[in-house]
N, C-alpha and C positions, 0 to 999 in steps of 0.2 A: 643547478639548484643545490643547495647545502644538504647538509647529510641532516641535519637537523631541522628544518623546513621539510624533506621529505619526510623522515620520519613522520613526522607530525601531522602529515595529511593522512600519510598512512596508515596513523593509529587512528583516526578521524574516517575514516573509511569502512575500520574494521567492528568500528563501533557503530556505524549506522548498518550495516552489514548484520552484526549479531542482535541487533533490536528488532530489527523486521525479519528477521529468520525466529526468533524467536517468539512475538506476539504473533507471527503464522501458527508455530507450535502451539502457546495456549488458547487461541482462539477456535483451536480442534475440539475442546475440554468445554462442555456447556456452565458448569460452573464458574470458570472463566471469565465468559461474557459482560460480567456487570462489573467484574474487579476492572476490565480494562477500561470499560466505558466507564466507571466513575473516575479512571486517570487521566480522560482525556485523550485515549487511544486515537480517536479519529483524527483529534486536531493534528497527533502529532505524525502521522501515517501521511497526512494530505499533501506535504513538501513532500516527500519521499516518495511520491510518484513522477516528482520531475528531477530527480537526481540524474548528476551526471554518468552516475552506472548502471547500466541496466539490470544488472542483475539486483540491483535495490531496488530498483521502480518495481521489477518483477514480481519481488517477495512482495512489497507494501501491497501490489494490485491483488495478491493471494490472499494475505491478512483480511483486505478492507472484503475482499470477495466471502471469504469464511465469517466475517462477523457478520454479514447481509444476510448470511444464506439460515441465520438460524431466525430472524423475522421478518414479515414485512415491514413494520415499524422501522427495522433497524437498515432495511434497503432501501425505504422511504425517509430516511434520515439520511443517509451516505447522496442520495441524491438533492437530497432540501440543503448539504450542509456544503453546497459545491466542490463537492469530494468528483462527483463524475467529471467536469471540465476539465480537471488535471490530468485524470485518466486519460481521459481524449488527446491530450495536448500529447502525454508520453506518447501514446501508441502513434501516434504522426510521427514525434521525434522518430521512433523507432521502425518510420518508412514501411507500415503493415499495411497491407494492401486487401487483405480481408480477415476481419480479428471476431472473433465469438465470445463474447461472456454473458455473464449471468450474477445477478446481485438481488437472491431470493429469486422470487417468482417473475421478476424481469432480464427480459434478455434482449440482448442488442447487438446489431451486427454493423457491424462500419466498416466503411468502404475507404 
């Protein structure tokens, strides 16, 4: 591969990388919350659960897990808005064979 196509995935990596480390960061901050969701945060989190690195899907799963956990509304949205099925699909990718989360006051355990 060229030094200039790697590059370029690479910079493409680092930036999906620092977006979901980073909306994990302010979705800590309850004030937060309405800034991301009026951007569209979920839309853009829901690929990023099936990225080819895991440690993106990872973050995204954390992010989408912390914006849940501050409503039911907004744990009943991450599931109305087919955010769970990606989930699902990564943690298969990633051959987990008993996985625990929680998104608000639901919790699920797949096998």
């Amino acid at each position: 591969m060229s030094r200039a196509v790697f590059q370029t995935f690479e910079i493409y990596q680092k930036a999906r990388r620092q977006f979901v480390q980073t909306v994990a960061e302010l979705a800590e901050r309850k004030p937060n919350i309405e800034a991301l969701l009026s951007q569209g945060v979920m839309d853009l989190l829901r690929p990023l659960l099936l990225d080819n690195v895991p440690g993106i899907r990872q973050s995204a799963a954390l992010a989408l897990g912390k914006l849940a956990g501050y409503s039911e509304e907004l744990a009943e949205a991450i599931v109305q808005n087919a955010i769970l099925p990606h989930l699902v699909v990564s943690l298969s990718e990633q051959d987990v064979k008993n996985y625990f989360f929680s998104f608000g006051k639901y919790w699920f355990f797949l096998f």
